[in-house]
C-alpha positions in Angstrom: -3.2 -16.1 -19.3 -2.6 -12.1 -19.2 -1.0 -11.3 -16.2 -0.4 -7.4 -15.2 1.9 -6.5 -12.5 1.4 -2.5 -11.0 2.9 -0.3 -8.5 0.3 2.1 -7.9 1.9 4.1 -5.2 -1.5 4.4 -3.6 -4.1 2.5 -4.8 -6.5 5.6 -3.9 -4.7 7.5 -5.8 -3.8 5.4 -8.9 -8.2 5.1 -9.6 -7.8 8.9 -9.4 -5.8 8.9 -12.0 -7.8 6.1 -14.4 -6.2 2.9 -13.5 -9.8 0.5 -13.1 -11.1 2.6 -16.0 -8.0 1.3 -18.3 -7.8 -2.1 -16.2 -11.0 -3.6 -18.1 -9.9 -3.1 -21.5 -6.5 -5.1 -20.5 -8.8 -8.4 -20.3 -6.6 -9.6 -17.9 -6.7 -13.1 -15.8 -4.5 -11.7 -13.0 -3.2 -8.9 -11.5 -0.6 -8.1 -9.3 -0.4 -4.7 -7.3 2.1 -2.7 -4.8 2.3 -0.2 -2.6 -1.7 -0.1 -2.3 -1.3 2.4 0.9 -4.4 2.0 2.1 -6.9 -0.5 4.5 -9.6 -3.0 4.2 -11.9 0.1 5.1 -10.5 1.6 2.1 -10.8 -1.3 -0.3 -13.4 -3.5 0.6 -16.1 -2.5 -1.7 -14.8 0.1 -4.0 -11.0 -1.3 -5.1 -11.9 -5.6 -4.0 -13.2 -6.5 -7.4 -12.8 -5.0 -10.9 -15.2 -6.8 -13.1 -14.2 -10.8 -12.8 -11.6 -10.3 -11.3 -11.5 -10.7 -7.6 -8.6 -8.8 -5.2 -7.4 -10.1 -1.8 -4.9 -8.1 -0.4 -1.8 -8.0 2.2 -1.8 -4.7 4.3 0.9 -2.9 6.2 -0.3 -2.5 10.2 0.8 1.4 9.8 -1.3 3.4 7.8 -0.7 4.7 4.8 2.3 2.5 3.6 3.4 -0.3 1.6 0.7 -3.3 1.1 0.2 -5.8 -1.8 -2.8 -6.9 -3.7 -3.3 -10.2 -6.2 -6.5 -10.2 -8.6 -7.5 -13.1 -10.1 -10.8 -14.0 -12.1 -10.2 -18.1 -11.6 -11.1 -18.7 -7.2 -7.5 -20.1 -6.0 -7.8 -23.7 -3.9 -5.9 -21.0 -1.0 -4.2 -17.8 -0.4 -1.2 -17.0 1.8 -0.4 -13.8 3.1 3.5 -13.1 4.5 6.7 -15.2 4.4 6.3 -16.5 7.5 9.2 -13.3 9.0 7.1 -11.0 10.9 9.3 -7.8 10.4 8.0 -8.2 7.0 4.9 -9.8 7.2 3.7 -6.6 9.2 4.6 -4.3 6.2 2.1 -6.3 4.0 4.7 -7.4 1.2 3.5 -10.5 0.0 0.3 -12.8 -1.2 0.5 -16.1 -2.7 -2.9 -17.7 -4.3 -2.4 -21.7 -5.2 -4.7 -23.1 -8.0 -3.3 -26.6 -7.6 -5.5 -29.2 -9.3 -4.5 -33.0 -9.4 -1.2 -33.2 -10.9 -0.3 -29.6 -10.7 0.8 -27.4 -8.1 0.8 -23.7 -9.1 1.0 -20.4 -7.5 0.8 -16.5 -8.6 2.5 -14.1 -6.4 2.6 -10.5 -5.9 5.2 -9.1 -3.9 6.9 -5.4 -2.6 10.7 -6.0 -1.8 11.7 -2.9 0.5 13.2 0.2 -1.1 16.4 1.1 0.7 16.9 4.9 -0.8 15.7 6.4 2.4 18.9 5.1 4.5 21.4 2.6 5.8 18.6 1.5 8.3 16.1 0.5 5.5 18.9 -0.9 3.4 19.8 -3.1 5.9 16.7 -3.8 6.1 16.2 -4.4 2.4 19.1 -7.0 2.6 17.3 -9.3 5.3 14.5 -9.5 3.2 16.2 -10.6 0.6 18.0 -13.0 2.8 14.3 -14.1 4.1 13.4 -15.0 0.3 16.1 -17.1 -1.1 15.4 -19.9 1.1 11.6 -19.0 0.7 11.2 -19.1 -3.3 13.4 -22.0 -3.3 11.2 -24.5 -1.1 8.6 -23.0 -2.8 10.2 -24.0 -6.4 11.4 -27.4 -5.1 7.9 -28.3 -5.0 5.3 -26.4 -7.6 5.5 -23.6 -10.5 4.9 -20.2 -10.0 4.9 -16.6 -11.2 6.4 -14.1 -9.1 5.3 -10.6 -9.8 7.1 -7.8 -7.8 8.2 -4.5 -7.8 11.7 -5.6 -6.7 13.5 -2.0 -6.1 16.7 -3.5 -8.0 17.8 -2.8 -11.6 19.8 -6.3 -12.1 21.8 -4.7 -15.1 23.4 -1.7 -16.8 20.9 -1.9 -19.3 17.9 -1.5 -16.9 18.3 1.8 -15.7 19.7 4.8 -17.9 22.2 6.7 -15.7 24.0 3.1 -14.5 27.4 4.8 -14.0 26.1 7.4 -11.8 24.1 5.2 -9.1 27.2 2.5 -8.4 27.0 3.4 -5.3 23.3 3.8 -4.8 20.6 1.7 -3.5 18.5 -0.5 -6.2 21.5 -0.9 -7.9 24.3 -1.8 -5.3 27.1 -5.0 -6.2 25.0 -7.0 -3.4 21.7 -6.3 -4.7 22.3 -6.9 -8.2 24.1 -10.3 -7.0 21.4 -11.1 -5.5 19.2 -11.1 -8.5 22.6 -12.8 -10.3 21.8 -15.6 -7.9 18.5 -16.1 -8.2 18.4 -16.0 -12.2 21.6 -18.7 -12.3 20.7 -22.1 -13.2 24.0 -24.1 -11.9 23.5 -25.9 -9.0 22.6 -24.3 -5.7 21.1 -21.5 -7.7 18.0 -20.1 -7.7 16.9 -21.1 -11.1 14.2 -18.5 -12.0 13.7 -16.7 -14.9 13.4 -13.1 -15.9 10.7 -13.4 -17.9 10.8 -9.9 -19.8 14.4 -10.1 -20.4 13.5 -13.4 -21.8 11.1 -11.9 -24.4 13.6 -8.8 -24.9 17.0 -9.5 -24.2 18.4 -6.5 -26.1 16.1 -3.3 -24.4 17.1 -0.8 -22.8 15.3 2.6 -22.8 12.0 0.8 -23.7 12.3 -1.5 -20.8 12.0 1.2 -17.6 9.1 1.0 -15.5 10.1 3.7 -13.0 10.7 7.1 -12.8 11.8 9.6 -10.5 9.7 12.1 -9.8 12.3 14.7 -9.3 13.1 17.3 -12.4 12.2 16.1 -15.6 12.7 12.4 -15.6 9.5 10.8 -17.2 10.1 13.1 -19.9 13.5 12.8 -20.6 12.8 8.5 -19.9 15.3 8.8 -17.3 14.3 5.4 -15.6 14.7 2.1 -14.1 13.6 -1.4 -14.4 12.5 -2.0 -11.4 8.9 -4.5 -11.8 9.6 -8.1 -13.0 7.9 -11.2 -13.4 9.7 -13.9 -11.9 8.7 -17.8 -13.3 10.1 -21.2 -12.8 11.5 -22.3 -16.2 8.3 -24.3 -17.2 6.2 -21.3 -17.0 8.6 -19.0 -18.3 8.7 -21.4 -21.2 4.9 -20.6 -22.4 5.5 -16.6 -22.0 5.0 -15.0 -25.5 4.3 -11.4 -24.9 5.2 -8.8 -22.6 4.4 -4.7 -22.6 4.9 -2.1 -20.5 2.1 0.6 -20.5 3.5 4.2 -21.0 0.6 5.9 -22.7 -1.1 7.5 -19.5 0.6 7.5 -16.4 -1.2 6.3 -12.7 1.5 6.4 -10.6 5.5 6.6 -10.8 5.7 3.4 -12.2 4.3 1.5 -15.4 2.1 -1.3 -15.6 4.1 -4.6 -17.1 2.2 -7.5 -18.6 3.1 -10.5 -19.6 0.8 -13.1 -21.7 1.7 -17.0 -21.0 0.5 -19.6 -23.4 -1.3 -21.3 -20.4 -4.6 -21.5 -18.2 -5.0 -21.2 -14.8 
């Protein structure tokens, strides 16, 4: 199974720019996407469906801002939009499909935690999210697998972003975020137990693995970046993952597409 998470910054923009023309040749089973910015009205019939592979999507209620889509070519057994925290739930951040069969429960996520950069409101904001999805992705591991695909706006270590000493103090790579991610990738008890799925297959990278740049001054072409997408899996799944890439070649929005192939079928 080829899964793809994207943050398109737009998804009107990203087609603009050639992301369903190059989306095809990926021959991917799923898809995850943020920041869509846009409306059913938008979506429905031009950006729902991209060959066999079927969208359903989680919008903001303002215009214009945040959303999430999942594509998938296999039809789930159901779909669930939100956390269940309506702060959140009204900024479109997160869709769940299940494709549980008897014996299996199994779940593909896509997911936009909030960027705090734009001020102490937002990162405060950030950090009851993050509060909201500990206890959330841990009922959800205690009973089935999944694959979370987000852009998380957090680089977890020094060797996910290039200029580490200089944004200490900056949001997406504060002491709390970072131990939050610490948290969630520990497997001692009352930990979250997830993996990090790329830094599973590349434990070692570090100015390969960005997948966000700023846009200010030159920073895509000096590779002045961050790791800020992930695919999050619950060991067993994590287990089968054998390949993962992140697409540099043309460019549809700030950040780079990752994809991950898993040794499994949905």
């Amino acid at each position: 199974m080829r899964f793809i998470t994207a943050n398109l910054n737009g998804i009107r923009s990203a087609a603009t720019k050639g992301f369903f023309d190059w989306l095809p040749q990926q021959q991917a089973d799923a898809l995850g996407v943020q920041e869509v910015k846009a409306q059913d009205e938008h979506v429905a019939g031009t950006f729902c469906s991209s060959g066999d592979l079927k969208g359903h999507f989680h919008y903001a209620q303002k215009k214009g801002y945040s959303g999430v889509g999942l594509y998938t070519r296999e039809t789930p057994s159901d779909i669930i939009t939100g956390i269940g925290v309506q702060e959140f739930d009204d900024e479109g951040r997160y869709i769940e499909k299940r494709f549980d069969k008897p014996g299996r429960k199994l779940s593909l996520i896509s997911c936009y935690f909030p960027s705090g950069s734009s001020g102490p409101e937002r990162q405060e904001a950030k950090y009851r999210f993050l509060d909201a999805m500990r206890p959330h992705l841990a009922a959800l591991k205690a009973e089935r697998e999944f694959i979370l695909v987000a852009d998380v706006n957090i680089a977890h270590k020094e060797a996910d972003l290039k200029n580490w000493k200089g944004n200490l103090k900056n949001s997406g790579f504060l002491p709390e975020e970072r131990a939050w991610l610490d948290q969630l990738f520990g497997q001692g008890k009352d930990q979250g137990g997830l993996i990090d799925v790329y830094r599973q297959l590349h434990p070692d990278t570090t100015d390969a693995c960005y997948t966000w740049w700023s846009n200010r001054g030159q920073a895509y072409a000096k590779n002045v970046g961050w790791r800020l997408d992930y695919h999050f899996a619950t060991p067993k799944l994590a287990a089968l993952a054998k390949r993962a890439t992140i697409y540099k070649d043309q460019k549809f929005s700030d950040h780079a597409p990752l994809t991950v192939d898993y040794d499994f079928a949905l």
